[in-house]
VEXDRENNU-279685 format. One record per residue (C-alpha): chain; x, y, z. Coordinates in steps of 0.25 Angstrom, whole numbers, padded with zeros to 4 digits, always signed. Each point is the difference from the previous one (the first is absolute). Layout:
residues N
ch|c1|c2|c3
A|X|Y|Z
...
//
This chain:
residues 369
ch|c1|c2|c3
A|-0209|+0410|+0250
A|+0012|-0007|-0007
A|-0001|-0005|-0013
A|-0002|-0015|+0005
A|-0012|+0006|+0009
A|-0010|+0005|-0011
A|-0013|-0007|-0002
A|+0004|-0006|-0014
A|+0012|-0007|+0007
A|-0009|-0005|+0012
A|-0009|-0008|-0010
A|+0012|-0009|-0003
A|+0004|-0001|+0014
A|-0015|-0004|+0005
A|+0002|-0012|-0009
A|+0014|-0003|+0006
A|-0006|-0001|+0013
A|-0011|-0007|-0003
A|+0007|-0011|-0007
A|+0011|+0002|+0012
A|-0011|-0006|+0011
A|+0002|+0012|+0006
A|-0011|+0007|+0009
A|-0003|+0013|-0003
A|-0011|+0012|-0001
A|+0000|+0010|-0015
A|-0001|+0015|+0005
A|-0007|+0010|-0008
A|-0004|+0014|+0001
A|-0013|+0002|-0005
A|-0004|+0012|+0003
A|+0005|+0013|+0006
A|-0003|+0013|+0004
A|+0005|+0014|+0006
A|+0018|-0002|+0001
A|+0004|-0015|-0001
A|+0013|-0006|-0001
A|-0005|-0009|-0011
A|-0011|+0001|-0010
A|-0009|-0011|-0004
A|+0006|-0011|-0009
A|+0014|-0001|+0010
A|+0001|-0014|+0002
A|+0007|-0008|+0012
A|+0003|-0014|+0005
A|+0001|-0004|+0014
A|+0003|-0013|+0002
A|-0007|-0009|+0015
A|+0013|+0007|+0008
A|-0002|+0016|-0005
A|+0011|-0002|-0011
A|-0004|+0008|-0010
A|+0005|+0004|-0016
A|-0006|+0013|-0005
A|-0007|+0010|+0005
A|-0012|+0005|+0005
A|+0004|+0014|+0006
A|+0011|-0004|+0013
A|-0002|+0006|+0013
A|-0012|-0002|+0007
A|-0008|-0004|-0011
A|+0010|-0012|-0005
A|+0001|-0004|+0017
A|-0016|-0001|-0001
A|+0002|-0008|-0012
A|+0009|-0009|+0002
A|-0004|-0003|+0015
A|-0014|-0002|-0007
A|+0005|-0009|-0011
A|+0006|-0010|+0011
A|-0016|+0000|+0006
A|-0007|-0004|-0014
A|+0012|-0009|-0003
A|-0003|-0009|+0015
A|-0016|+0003|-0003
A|+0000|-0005|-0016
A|-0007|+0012|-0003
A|+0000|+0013|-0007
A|-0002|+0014|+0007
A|-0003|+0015|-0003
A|+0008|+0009|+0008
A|-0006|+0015|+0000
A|+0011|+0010|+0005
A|-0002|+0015|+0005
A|+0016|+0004|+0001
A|-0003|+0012|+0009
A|-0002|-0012|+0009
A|+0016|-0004|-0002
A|+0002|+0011|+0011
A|-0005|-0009|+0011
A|+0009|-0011|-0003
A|+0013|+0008|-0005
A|+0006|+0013|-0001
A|+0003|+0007|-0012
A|-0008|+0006|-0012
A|-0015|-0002|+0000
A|-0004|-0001|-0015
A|-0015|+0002|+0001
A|-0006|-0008|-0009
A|-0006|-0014|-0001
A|+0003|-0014|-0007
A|-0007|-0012|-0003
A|+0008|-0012|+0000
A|-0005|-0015|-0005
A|+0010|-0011|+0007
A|-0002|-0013|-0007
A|+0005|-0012|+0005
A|-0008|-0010|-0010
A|+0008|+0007|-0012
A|+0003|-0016|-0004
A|-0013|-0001|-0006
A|+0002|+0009|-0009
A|+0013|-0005|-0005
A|-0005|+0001|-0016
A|-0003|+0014|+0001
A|+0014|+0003|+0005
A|+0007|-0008|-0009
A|-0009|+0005|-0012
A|+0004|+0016|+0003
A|+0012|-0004|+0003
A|+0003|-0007|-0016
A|-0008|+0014|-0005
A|+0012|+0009|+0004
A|+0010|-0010|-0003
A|-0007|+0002|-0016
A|-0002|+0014|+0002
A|-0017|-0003|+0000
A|-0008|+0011|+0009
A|-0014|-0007|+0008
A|-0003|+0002|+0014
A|-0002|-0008|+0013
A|-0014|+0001|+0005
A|+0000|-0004|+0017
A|-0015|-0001|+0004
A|-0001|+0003|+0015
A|-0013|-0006|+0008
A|-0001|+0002|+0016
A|-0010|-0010|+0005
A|-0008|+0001|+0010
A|+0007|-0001|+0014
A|-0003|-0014|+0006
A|+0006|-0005|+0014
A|+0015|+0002|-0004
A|-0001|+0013|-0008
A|-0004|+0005|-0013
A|+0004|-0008|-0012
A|+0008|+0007|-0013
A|-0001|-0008|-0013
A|+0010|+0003|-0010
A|+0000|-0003|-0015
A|+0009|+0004|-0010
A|-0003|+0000|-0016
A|+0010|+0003|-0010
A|-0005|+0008|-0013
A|+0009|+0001|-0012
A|-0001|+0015|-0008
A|-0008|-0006|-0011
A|-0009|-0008|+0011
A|-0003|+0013|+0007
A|-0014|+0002|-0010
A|-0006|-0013|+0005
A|+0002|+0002|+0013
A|-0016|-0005|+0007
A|+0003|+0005|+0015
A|+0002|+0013|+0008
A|+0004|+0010|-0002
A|+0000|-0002|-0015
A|+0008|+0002|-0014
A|+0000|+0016|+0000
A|+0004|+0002|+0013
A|+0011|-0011|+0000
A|+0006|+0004|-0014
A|+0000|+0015|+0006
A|+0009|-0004|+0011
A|+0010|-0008|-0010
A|+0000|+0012|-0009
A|+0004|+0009|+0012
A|+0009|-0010|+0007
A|-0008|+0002|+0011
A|-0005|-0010|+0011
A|-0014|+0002|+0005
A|-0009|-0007|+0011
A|-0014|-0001|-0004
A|-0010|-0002|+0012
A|-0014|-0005|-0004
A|-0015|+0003|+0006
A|-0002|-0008|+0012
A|-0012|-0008|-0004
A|-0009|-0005|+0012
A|+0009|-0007|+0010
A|+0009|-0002|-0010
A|+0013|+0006|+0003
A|+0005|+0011|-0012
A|+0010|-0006|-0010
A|+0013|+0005|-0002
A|+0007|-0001|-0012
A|+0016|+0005|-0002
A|+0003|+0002|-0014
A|+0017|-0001|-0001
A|+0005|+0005|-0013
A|+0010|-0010|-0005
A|+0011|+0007|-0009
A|+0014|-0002|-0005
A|+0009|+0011|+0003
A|+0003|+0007|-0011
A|+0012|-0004|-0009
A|+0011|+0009|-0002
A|+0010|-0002|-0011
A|+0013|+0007|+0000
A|+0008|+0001|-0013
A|+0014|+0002|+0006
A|+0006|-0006|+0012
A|+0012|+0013|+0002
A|+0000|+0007|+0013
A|-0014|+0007|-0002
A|-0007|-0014|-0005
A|+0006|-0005|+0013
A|-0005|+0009|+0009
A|-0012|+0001|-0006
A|-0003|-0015|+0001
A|+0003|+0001|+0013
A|-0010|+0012|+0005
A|-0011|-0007|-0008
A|+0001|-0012|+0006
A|-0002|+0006|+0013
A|-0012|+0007|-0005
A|-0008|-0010|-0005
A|+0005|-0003|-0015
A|+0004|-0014|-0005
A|+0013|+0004|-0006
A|+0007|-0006|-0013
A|+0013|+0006|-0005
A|+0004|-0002|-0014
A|+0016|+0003|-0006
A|+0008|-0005|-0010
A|+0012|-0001|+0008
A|+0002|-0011|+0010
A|+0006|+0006|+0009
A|-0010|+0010|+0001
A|-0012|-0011|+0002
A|+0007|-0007|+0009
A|-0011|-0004|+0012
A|+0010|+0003|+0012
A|+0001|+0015|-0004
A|-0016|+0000|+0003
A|-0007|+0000|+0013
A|-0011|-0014|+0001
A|-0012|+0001|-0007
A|+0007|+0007|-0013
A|+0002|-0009|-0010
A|+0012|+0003|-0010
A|+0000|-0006|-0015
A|+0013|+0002|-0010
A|-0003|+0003|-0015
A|-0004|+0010|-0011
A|-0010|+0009|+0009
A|-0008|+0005|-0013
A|-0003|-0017|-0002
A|-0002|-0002|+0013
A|-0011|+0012|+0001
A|-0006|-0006|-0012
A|-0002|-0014|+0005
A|-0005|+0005|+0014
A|-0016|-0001|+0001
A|-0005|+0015|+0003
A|-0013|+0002|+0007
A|-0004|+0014|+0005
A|+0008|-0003|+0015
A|+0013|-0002|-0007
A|+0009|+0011|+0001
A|+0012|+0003|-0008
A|+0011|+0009|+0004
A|+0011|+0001|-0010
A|+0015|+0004|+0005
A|+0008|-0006|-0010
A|+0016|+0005|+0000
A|-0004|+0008|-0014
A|-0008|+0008|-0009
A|+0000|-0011|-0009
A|-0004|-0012|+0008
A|-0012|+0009|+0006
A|-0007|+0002|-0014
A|+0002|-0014|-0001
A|-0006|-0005|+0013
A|-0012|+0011|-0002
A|-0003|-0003|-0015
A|-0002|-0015|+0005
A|-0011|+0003|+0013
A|-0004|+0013|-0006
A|-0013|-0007|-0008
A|-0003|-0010|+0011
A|-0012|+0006|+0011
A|+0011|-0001|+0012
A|-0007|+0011|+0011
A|+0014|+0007|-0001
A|+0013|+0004|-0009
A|+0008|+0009|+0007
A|+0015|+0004|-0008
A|+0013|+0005|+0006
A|+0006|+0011|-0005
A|+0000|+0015|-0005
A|-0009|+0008|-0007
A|+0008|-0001|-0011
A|+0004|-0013|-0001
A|-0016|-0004|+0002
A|-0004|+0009|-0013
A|+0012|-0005|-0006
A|-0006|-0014|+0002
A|-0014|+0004|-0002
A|+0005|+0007|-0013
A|+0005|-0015|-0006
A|-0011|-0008|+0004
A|-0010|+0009|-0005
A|+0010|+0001|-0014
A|+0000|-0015|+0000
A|-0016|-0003|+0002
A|+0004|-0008|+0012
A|-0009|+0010|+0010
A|-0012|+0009|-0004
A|+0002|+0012|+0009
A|-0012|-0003|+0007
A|+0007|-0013|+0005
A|+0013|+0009|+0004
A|-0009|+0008|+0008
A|-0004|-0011|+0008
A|+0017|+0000|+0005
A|+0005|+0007|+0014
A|+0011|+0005|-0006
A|+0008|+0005|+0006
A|-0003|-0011|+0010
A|-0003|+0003|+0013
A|-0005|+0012|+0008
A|+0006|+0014|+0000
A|+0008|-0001|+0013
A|+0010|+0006|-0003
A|+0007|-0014|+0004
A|+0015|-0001|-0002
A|+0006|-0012|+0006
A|-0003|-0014|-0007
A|-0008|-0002|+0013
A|-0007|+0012|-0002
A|-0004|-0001|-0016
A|-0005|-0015|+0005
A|-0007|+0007|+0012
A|-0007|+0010|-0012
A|-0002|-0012|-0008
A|-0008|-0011|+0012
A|-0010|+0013|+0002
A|-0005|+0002|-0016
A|+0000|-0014|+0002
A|-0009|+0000|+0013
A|-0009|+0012|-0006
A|-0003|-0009|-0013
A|-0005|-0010|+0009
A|-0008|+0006|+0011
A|-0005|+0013|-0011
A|+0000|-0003|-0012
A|+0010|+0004|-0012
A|-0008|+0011|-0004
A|+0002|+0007|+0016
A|+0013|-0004|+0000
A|+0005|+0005|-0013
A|-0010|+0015|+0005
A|+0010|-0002|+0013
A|+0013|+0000|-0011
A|-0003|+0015|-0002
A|+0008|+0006|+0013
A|+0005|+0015|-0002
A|+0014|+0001|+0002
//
């Protein structure tokens, strides 16, 4: 999936081509089981004549999509498509994958337009919610069954009054875990069961980069293709120059340890510091070290990090409680050489603090030699 693809890009293209005119069904992958080639939460759109931007798994499964999102986009309504992919086999060759996936092709997305737009303004503000799609199959009448769709879009600090299914414990859990969820309820009579997708809306996380040199770069660079927004911060021009960087990093010129200060930090900011110098270091980590960014990771060697850790502590500008929240030496041991090896080391702490945890990831620092 390319960077474009993801589902916190499509919410902005849903609304460019609603307010386009243009006909189209919204994908996504509620459920899925056993080996899938997308897990729930991947998001598609497949315009009346199969175009399609994302993804929701290629192959068989996007053919079926997309030949299914051209039916609902002449019919004017929604559909659940159920999928065995050890079926694939009948239609193509290749690998069978085994499992099962559960896909919800909406071509009456316009009517939620509000929601969209609402999650959509969130990220841009770095604000966490989720996206609540309830799923209702009618009873079958002379034409087939009837799915009803409605979407509802819940801030973070709505979440607590939430009245509906499947409540506010179970949608907070799936925001804290960054974790999509189809909830199904109890058929009641003739009443058909209703399904409920919770879809955890969250800005990617933030990674600052103090020093734009040829590891900075780099960096900037596999971070971006990993998921992180990307800022860089240097003091020389040259060195904060946008056309060095790949798109999606912005570049910002002027005295890093300022720039850190004046940065908001929340606990999905991440800060790599890979200043050309010793001093330049102490100053960029004395200015985020206080602030509750999830991660402050140091370049450097041992000696130059107790050189540094020596000053600050002198100068009552860390407590070494607050040191010992720094990856420093930054990055894990590798035994990485090249600058895109160190930047290699560096992108997996990186990814181990966001999926683990600090605490698992600093326990997965200490690698014998």
């Amino acid at each position: 999936m390319n960077r474009d693809d993801r589902p916190i890009d499509l919410y902005r293209k849903i609304l460019e081509w609603i307010d386009a005119g243009r006909s189209f069904a919204a994908a996504v992958v509620l459920c899925a089981e056993g080996s899938t080639p997308q897990q729930p939460g991947a998001r598609a759109l497949i315009d009346a004549a199969g175009a399609i931007a994302g993804t929701v798994g290629g192959g068989w499964v996007e053919a079926r999509a997309q030949a299914g999102a051209v039916e609902v986009c002449r019919a004017g309504r929604a559909v659940v498509l159920d999928m065995h992919l050890d079926n694939a086999a009948a239609e193509q060759s290749g690998p069978i994958c085994g499992g099962s996936m559960r896909i919800l092709l909406d071509p009456t997305v316009a009517r939620h337009r509000e929601c969209f737009a609402r999650a959509a303004d969130a990220l841009d503000q770095r604000r966490r919610g989720a996206l609540l799609t309830e799923i209702c199959t009618a009873t079958p009448g002379p034409d087939g069954p009837h799915t009803l769709v409605r979407v509802e879009w819940l801030p973070e600090e709505g979440i607590a009054s939430a009245t509906g299914p499947p409540g506010p414990d179970t949608i907070r859990s799936c925001l804290e875990r960054e974790s999509p969820r189809l909830c199904v309820g109890e058929t009641q009579g003739t009443q058909p069961a209703l399904e409920v997708f919770v879809e955890p809306v969250v800005p990617r996380p933030l990674l600052l980069i103090a020093g734009g040199g040829h590891v900075g770069r780099e960096l900037a660079g596999q971070a971006v293709r990993v998921g992180f927004d990307v800022i860089v911060l240097d003091d020389r021009p040259e060195f904060a120059d946008p056309g060095r960087f790949p798109a999606g990093v912005t570049a910002r010129s002027g005295n890093v340890a300022r720039e850190l200060a004046a940065l908001p930090m929340t606990p999905d900011t991440y800060v790599a510091l890979v200043t050309r110098g010793h001093q330049h270091d102490a100053e960029a980590l004395a200015a985020c070290l206080r602030g509750p960014a999830g991660y402050v990771g140091m370049i450097g060697s041992r000696r130059k990090v107790s050189m540094i850790r020596k000053g600050l502590l002198e100068s009552g500008l860390a407590t070494e409680e607050e040191f010992d929240r720094v990856f420093a030496p930054i990055g894990l041991e590798l035994g990485a050489v090249t600058v895109p090896e160190i930047a290699a080391s560096i992108v997996a702490e990186l990814i181990a603090v966001r999926r683990l945890g600090a605490e698992a990831a600093r326990s997965g620092r200490e690698v014998s030699p």
